[in-house]
C-alpha positions in Angstrom: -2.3 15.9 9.9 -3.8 14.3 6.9 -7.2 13.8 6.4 -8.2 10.1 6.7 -12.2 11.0 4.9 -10.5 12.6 2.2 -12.2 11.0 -0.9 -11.1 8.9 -4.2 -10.0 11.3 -6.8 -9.1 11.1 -10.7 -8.3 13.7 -13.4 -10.7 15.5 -15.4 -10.4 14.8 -19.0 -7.5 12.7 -20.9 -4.4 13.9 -21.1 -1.9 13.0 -24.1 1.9 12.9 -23.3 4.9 12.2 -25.9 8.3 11.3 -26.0 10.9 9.1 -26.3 11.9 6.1 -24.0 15.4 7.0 -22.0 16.7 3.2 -22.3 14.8 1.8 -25.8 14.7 4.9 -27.8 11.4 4.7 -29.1 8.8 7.4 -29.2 5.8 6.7 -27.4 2.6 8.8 -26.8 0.6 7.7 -23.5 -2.9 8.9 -23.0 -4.1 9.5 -19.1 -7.2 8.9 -18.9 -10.1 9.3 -16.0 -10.6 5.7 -13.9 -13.8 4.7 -11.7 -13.4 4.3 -8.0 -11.1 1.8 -6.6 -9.1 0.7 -10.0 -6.1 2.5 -8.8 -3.1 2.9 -11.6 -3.2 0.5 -14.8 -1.2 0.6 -18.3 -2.8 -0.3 -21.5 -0.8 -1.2 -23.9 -2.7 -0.3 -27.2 0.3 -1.5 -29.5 -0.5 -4.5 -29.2 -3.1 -7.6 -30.0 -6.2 -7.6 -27.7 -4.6 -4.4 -25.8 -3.3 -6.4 -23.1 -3.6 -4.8 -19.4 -0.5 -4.2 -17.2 -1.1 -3.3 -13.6 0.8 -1.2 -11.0 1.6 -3.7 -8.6 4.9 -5.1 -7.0 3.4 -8.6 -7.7 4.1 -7.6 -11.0 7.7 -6.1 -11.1 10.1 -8.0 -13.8 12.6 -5.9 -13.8 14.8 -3.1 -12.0 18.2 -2.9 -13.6 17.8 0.6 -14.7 14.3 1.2 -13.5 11.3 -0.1 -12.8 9.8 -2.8 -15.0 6.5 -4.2 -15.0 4.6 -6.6 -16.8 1.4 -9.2 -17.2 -0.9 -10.6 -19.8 2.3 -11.0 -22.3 3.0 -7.1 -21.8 5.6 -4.8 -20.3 5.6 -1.2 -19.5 9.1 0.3 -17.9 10.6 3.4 -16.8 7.1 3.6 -14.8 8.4 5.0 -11.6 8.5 9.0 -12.8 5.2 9.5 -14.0 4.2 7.0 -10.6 5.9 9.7 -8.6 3.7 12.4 -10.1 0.0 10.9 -9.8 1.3 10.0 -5.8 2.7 13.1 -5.4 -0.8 15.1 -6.6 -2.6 12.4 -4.7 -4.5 10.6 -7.5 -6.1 7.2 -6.9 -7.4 5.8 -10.1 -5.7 6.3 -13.6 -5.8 4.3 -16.9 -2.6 4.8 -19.0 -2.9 3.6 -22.7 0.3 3.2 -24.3 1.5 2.6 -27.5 5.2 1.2 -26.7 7.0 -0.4 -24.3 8.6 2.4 -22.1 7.3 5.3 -20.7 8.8 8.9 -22.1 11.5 9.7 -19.9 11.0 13.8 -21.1 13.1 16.1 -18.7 14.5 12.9 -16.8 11.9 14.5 -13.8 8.4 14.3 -13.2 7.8 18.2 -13.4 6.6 17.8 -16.9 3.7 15.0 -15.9 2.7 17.0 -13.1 2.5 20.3 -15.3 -0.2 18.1 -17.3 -1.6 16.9 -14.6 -2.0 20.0 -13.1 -3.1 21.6 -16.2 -6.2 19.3 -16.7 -7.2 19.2 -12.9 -8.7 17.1 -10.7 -12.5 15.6 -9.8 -13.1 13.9 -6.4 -15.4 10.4 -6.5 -17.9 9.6 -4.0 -15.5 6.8 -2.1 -13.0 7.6 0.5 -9.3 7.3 -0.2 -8.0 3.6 0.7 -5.2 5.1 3.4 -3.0 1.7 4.3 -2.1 3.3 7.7 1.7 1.7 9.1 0.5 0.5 12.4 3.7 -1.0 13.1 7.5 -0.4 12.3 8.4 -2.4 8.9 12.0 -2.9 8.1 13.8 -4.4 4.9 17.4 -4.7 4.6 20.4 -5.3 2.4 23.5 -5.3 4.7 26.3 -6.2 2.4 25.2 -3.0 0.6 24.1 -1.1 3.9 20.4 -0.2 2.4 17.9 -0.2 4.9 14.3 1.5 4.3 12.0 1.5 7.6 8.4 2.3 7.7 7.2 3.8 11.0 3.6 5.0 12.2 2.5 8.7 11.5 -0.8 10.8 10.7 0.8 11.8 7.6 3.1 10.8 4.3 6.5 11.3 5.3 9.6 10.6 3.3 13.3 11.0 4.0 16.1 9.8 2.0 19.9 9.6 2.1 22.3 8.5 -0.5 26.3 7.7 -0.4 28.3 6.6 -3.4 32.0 7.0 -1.6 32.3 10.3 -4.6 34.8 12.5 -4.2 31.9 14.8 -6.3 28.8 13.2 -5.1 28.9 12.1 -1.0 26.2 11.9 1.5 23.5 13.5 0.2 20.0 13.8 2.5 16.5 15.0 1.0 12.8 15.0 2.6 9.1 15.9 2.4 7.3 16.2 5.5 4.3 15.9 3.8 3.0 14.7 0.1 2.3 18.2 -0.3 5.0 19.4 -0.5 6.1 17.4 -3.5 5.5 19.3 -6.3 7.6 22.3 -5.3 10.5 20.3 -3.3 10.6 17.0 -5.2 8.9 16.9 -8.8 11.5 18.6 -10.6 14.3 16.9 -9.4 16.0 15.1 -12.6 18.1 11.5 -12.9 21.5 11.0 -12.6 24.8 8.8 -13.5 27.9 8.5 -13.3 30.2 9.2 -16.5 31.8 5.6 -16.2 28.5 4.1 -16.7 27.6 6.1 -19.5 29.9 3.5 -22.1 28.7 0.5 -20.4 25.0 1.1 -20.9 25.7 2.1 -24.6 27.1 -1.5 -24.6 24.4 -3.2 -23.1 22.4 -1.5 -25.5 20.5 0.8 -23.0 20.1 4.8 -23.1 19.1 4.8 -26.6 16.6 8.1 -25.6 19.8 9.4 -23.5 20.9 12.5 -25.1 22.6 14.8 -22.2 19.7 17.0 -21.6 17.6 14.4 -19.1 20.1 13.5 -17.2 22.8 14.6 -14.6 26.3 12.9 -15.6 28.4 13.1 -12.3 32.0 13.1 -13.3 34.2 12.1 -10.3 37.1 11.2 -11.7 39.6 12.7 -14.3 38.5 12.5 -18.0 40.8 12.5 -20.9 40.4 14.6 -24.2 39.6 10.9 -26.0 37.1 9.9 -23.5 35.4 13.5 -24.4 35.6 12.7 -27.7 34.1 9.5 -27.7 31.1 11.2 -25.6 30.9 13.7 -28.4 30.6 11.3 -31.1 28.4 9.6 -29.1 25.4 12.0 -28.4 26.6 14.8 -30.8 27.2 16.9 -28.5 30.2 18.9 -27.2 30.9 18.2 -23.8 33.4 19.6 -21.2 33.5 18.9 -17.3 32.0 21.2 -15.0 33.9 22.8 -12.0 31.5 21.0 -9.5 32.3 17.6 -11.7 29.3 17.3 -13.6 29.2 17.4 -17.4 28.0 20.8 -18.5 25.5 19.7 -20.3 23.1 21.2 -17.6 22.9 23.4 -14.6 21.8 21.7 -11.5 18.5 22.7 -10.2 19.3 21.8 -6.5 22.7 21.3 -5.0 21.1 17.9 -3.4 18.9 17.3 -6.7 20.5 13.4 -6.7 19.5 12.6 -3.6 15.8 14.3 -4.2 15.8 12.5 -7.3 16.0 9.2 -5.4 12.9 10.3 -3.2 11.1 11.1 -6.2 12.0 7.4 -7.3 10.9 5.9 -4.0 7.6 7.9 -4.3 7.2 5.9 -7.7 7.9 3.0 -6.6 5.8 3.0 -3.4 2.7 3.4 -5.6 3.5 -0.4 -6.4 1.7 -1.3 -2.9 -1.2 -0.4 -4.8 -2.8 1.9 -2.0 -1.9 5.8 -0.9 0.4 5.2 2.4 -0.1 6.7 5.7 3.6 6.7 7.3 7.0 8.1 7.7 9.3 6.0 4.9 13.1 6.6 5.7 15.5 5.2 3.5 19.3 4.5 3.3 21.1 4.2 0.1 17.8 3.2 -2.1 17.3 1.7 -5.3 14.5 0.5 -7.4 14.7 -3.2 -5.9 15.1 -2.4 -2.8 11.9 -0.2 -3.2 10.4 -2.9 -5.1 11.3 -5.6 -2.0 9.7 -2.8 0.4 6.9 -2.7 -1.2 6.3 -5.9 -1.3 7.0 -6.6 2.5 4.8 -3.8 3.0 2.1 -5.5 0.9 2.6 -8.7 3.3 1.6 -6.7 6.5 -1.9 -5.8 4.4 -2.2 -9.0 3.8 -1.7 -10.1 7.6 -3.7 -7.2 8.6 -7.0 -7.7 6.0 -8.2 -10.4 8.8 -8.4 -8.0 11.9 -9.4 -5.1 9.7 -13.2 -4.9 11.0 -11.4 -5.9 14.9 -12.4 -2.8 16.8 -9.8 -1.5 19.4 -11.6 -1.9 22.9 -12.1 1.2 24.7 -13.5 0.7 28.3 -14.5 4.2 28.4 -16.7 4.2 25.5 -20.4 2.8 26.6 -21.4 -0.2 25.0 -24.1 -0.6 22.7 -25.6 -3.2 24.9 -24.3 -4.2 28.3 -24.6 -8.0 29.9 -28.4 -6.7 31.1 -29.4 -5.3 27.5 -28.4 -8.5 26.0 -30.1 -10.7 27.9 -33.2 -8.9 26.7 -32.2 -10.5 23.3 -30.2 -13.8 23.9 -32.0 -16.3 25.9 -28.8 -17.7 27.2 -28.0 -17.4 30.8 -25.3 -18.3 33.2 -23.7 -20.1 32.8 -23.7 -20.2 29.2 -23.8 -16.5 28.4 -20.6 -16.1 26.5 -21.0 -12.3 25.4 -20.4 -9.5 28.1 -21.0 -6.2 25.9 -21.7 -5.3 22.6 -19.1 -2.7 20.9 -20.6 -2.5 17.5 -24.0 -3.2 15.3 -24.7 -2.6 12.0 -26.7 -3.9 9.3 -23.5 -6.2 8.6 -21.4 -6.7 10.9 -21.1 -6.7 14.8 -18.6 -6.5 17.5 -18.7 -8.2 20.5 -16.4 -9.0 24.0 -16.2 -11.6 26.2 -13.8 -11.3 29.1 -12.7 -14.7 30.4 -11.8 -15.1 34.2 -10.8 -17.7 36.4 -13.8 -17.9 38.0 -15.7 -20.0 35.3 -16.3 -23.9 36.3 -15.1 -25.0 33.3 -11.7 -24.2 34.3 -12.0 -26.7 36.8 -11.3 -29.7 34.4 -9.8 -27.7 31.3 -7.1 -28.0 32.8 -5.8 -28.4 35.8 -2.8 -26.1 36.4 -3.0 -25.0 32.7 -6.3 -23.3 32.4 -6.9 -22.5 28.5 -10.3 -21.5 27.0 -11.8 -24.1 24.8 -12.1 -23.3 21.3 -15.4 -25.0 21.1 -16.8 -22.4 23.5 -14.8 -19.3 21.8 -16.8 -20.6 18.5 -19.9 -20.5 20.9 -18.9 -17.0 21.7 -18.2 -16.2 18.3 -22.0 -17.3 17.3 -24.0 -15.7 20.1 -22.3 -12.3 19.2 -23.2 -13.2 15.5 -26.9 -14.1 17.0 -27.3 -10.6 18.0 -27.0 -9.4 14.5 -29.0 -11.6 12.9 -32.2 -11.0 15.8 -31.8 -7.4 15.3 -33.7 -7.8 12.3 -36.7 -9.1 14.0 -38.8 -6.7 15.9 -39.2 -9.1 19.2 -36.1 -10.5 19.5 -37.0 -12.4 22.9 -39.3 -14.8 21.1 -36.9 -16.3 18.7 -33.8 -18.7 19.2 -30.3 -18.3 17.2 -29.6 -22.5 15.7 -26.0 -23.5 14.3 -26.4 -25.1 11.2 -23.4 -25.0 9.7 -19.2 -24.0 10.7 -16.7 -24.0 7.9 -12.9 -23.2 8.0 -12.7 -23.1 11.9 -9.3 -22.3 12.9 -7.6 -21.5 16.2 -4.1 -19.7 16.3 -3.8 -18.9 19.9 -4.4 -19.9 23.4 -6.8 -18.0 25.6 -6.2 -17.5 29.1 -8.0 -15.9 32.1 -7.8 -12.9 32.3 -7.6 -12.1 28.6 -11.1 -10.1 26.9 -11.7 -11.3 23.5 -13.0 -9.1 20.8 -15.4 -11.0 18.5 -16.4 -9.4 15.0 -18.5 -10.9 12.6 -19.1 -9.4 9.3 -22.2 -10.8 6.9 -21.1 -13.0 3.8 -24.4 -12.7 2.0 -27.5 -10.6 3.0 -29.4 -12.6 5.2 -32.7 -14.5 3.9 -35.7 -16.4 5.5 -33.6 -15.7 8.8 -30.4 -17.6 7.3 -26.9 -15.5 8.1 -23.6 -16.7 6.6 -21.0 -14.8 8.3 -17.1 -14.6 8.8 -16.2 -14.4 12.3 -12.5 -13.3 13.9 -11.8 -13.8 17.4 -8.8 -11.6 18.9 -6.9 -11.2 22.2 -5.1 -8.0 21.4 -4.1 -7.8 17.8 -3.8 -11.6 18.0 -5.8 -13.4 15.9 -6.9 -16.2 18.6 -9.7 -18.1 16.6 -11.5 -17.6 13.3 -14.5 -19.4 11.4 -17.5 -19.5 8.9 -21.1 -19.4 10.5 -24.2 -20.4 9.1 -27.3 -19.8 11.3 -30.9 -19.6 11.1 -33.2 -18.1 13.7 -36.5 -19.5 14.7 -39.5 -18.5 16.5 -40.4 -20.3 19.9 -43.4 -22.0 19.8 
């Protein structure tokens, strides 16, 4: 089970990385370097004019052709996804990267070597809690004309499994897993990058794998290789090279008879970070690749973005005793039936409060709104929005009783679905702006479930009865 109080953490001191860039050749050195709270991961790239910021975020994906690409401001880091998979597998939040070059060093072809550093310099925890984005629901992204599919499914925990298929006589279904971020390090970190032999000559061509030089990389050879095909490959890295019994080039041993397939987990891990939060969920892909990871992080970071509106919704448990009950808040409303429009009080804060209203047939208004189709005016859910809001703002006075809760302004009122009897609303309202002279500005959210049934802007002001 994984700790959702857990807090923020960063490294301890900079850490200073070489090497040379798998696909442009050039030697880089990257500095790690300690980030505050909530800035999550961030490349710098110092090479250039006005050191132009680059941040880890799908948003800002450009390319994924042989990696993952990013770029912003005029500036572009790639080959990000290795040294991503180490600071999510050690469970880092918040890291500035300056760079001095375009790629990052591609080193063993793994992320062992980052997470030796990493491991090396240690860690220091900050004050605020890690920012879990918790998979409430199943999210699926597909590609069926090349059978990937990646679904994310609830679980108090970070779980990955992967499986990979290439139709290789050498390299067939393959299946690798962590059933929890822990276990990364030892299971995952080491695992290196691969290709086939036949692609070797085409991304010479193109002009790629300048850094390539057989010793970060697994070359799968699955089909027969002539003497001038070796030869090429020999004038080509410098290297003599002969074809392993398993069909791999012998320029290495493998570390794991399913090291391709854990080396696509370590690359999902990478690009997962691109969501820009640490995940709380069981990930399982089929056939993966950087832009399908890049498209599920993306559709991943669309459920946030649904979800950032109910976020301060609570869940209503009828066994939990309310703050106040129907009698408590009359002691503070001076609304009565029957224009009482708040039943119990979940939540109160300083900020924010939650309140429920449970609609039931046996209201009057039903009578003429509408005949044989009874909805819940929005009018009055905004009314029921406000008195909940009213409870906030006269908690701040010591003799609540003696003053009155006035509307004076709603902004952006919006109302996405109908309410029915027999449905209970959950009303939250969060302050905009600390209240002054008895003035609130809040946002206020309205839901029947985890539909969002009405939302709006409140101003209010709160004045003593003469």
């Amino acid at each position: 089970m994984m700790d959702m109080n857990v807090k923020q953490r960063t490294i301890k001191s900079n850490i200073t990385i070489s090497g040379v860039g798998l696909h442009t050749g050039k030697y880089v050195t990257m500095t790690l370097i300690p980030a505050p709270e909530n800035h999550w991961f961030k490349f710098r790239r110092v090479d250039l004019e006005d050191q132009p910021v680059v941040a880890v975020d799908a948003d800002n994906v450009s390319d994924t052709s042989r990696g993952t690409t990013i770029s912003q401001n005029g500036a572009s880091v790639s080959t990000i996804e290795h040294l991503m998979a180490a600071l999510i597998g050690l469970q880092l939040d918040n890291i500035l990267i300056d760079i001095d070059g375009p790629e990052v060093p591609i080193l063993d072809g793994s992320s062992a070597i980052f997470v030796q550093k990493l491991n090396e310099t240690g860690f220091v925890d900050q004050d605020a809690d890690r920012d879990f984005y918790e998979i409430k629901e199943n999210i699926h992204y597909g590609e069926p004309d090349r059978k990937v599919e990646i679904v994310a499914m609830p679980l108090d925990g970070y779980r990955l499994t992967c499986m990979i298929d290439f139709n290789s006589s050498v390299l067939g279904s393959q299946h690798a897993s962590v059933s929890t971020i822990n276990e990364f390090t030892k299971e995952i970190s080491s695992s290196r990058t691969f290709c086939f032999l036949h692609e070797l000559e085409t991304l010479v061509n193109k002009n790629l794998i300048k850094g390539g030089d057989l010793s970060n990389a697994i070359v799968i050879v699955d089909k027969e290789v002539s003497d001038e095909e070796l030869s090429k490959l020999k004038s080509l890295f410098n290297k003599e090279v002969t074809v392993a019994d398993e069909g791999i080039l012998d320029n290495i041993q493998l570390r794991y008879q399913n090291e391709p397939a854990r080396h696509k987990l370590l690359d999902m891990i990478g690009d997962l970070a691109l969501v820009g939060r640490p995940l709380k969920g069981h990930i399982m892909a089929a056939r993966p690749g950087h832009a399908a990871n890049v498209a599920f992080a993306k559709r991943i970071k669309t459920q946030i973005k649904k979800d950032k509106g109910r976020k301060n919704v609570k869940a209503y448990d009828p066994n939990v005793a309310p703050v106040y009950d129907t009698v408590q808040i009359m002691n503070i409303l001076p609304h009565r039936q029957p224009f009482l429009m708040v039943d119990k009080i979940l939540e109160l804060s300083e900020t924010h409060v939650v309140g429920l209203k449970n609609v039931t047939m046996n209201e009057d208004l039903f009578m003429g709104h509408f005949p044989g189709a009874p909805v819940f005016p929005g009018v009055l859910q905004i009314e029921a929005m406000a008195q909940t809001g009213g409870i906030l703002v006269l908690n701040t006075v010591p003799d609540p009783e003696n003053w009155l809760t006035l509307f004076l302004k709603i902004e952006n009122a919006r109302f996405k679905n109908q309410v029915h009897p027999g449905d209970t609303i959950i009303f939250s309202c969060e302050l905009l702006e600390p209240i002054r002279r008895g003035i609130a500005r809040m946002k206020g959210v309205g839901m029947v479930g985890d539909k969002i049934v009405s939302e709006a802007e409140l101003m209010a002001q709160i004045v003593k009865v003469k």
